[in-house]
SEKOL-964812 format. One record per residue: residue number from 1; residue in three letters; x, y, z of N, C-alpha, C, O in turn. Coordinates in steps of 0.2 Angstrom, whole numbers. Each point is the difference from the previous one (the first is absolute). Example, Ala and Ser with C-alpha at 12.3 -4.5 7.8 and 13.67 -1.06 7.14 Angstrom:
// SEKOL-964812
{node 1; ALA; {66; -28; 39}; {-4; 6; 0}; {4; 6; 0}; {5; -1; 3}}
{node 2; SER; {-7; 6; -7}; {4; 6; 1}; {-4; 5; 3}; {3; 6; 1}}
// end
This chain:
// SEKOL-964812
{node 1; UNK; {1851; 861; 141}; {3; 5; -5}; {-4; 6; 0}; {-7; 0; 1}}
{node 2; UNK; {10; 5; -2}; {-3; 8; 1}; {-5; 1; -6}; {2; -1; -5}}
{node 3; UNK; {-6; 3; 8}; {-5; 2; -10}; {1; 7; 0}; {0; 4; 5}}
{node 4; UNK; {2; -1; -12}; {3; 6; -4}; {-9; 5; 2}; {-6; -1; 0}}
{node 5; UNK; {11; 6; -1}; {-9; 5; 2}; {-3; 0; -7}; {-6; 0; 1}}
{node 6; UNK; {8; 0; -6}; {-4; -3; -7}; {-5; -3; 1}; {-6; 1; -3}}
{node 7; UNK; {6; -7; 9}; {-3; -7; 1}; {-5; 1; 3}; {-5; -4; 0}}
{node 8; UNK; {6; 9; 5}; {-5; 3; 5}; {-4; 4; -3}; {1; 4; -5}}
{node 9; UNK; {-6; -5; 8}; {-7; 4; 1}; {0; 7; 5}; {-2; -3; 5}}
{node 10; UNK; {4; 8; -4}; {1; 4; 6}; {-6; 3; 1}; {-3; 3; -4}}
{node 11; UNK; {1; -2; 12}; {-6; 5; -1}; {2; 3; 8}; {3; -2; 4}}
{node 12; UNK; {-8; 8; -4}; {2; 4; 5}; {-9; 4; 2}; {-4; 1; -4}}
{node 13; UNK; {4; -1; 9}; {-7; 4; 0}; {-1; 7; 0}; {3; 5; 1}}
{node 14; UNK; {-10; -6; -4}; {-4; 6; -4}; {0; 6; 3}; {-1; 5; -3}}
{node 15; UNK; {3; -6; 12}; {2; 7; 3}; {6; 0; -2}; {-3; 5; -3}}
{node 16; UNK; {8; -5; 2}; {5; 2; -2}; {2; 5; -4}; {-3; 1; -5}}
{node 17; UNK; {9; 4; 9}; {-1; 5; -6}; {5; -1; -3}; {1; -5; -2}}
{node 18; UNK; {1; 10; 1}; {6; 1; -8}; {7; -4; 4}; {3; -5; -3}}
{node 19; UNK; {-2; 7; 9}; {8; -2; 0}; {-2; -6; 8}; {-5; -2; 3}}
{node 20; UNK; {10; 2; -1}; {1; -5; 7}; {-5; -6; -1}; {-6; 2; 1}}
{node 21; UNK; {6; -7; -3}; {-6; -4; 1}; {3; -7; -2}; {5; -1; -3}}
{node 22; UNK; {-10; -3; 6}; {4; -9; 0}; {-5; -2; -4}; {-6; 1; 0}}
{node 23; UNK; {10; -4; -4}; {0; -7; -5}; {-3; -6; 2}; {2; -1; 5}}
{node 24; UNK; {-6; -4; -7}; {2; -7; 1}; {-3; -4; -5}; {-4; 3; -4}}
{node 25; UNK; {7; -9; 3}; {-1; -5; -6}; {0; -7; 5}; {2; -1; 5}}
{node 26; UNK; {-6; -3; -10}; {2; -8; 2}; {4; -2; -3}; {1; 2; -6}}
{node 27; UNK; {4; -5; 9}; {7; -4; -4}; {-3; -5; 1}; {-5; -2; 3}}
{node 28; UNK; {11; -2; -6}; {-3; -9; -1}; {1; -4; 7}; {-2; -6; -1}}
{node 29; UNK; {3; 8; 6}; {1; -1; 7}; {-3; 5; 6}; {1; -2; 6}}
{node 30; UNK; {-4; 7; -8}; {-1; 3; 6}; {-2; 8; -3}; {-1; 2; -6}}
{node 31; UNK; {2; 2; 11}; {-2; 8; -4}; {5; 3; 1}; {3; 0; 5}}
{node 32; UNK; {-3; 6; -11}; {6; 5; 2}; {0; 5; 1}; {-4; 3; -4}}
{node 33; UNK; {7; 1; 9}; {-2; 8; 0}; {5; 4; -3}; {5; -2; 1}}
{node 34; UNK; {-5; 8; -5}; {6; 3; -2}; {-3; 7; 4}; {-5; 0; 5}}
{node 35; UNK; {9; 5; -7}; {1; 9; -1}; {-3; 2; -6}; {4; -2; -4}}
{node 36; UNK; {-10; 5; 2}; {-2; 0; -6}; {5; 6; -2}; {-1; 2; -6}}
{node 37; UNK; {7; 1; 9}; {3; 5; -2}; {5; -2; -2}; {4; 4; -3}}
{node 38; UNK; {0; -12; 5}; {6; -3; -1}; {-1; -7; -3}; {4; -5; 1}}
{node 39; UNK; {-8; 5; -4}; {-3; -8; -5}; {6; -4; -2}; {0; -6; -2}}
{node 40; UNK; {6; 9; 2}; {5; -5; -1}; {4; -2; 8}; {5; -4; 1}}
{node 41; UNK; {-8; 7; 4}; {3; -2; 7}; {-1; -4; 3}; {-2; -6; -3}}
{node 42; UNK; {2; 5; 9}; {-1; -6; 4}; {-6; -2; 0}; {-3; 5; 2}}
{node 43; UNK; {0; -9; -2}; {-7; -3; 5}; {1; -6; 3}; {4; -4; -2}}
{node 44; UNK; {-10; 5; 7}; {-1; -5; 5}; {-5; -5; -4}; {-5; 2; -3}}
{node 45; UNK; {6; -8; 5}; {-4; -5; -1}; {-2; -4; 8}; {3; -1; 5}}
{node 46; UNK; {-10; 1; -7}; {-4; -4; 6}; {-6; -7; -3}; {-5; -1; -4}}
{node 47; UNK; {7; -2; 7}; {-3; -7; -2}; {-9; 2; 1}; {-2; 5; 2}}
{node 48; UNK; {-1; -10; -5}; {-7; 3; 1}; {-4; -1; 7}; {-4; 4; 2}}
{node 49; UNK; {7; -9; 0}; {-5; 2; 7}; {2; 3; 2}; {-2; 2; 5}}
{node 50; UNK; {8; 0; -7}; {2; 8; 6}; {-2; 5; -2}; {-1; 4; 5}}
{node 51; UNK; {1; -2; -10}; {-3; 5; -3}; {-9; 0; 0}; {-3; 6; -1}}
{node 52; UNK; {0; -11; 2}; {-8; 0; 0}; {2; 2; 9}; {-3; 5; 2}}
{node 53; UNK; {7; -9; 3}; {-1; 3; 6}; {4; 10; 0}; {-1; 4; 5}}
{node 54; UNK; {4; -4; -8}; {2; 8; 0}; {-6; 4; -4}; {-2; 5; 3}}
{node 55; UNK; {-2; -7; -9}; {-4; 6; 1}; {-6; -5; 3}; {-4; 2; -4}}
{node 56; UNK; {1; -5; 8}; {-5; 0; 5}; {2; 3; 7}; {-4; 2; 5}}
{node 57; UNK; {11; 0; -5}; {1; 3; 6}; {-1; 10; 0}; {0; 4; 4}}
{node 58; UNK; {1; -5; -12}; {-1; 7; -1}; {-8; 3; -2}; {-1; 6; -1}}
{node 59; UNK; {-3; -12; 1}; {-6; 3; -1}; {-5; -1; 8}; {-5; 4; 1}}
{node 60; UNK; {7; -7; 3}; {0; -1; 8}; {2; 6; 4}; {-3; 1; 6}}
{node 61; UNK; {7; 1; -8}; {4; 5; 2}; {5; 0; 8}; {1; 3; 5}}
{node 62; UNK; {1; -10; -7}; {4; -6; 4}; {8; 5; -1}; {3; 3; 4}}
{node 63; UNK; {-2; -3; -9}; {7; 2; -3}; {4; 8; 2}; {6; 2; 0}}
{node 64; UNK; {-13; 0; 3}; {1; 8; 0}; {2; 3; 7}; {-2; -3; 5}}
{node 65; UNK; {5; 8; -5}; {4; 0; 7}; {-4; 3; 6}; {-4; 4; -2}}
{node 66; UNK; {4; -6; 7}; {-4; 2; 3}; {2; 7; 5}; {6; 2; 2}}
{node 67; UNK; {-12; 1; 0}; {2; 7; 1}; {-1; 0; 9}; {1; 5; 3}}
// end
């Protein structure tokens, strides 16, 4: 069952400016990302080890395109 944004917790980081910026929360299964510009829109949900492997890949700089 989907948990209502009420239910969430949303947070976004502290670089973030006023507009374009992602969301996430723990849902009762996994994490969510939204559109901080579109909170009633779609998001992606990723289970936790994918998500602990998605940002270890981003702090590795595994993720990032290479030039």
């Amino acid at each position: 069952m989907a948990e209502s944004s009420e239910a969430l917790v949303w947070r976004k980081s502290s670089a973030c400016g006023s507009t374009s910026c992602l969301e996430v929360a723990r849902g009762t299964d996994g994490i969510l990302v939204r559109d901080s510009d579109d909170p009633d829109g779609a998001r992606l949900r990723f289970g936790t080890a994918d998500w602990r492997a998605f940002v270890a890949g981003l702090r590795t700089g595994t993720l990032l395109p290479s030039s």
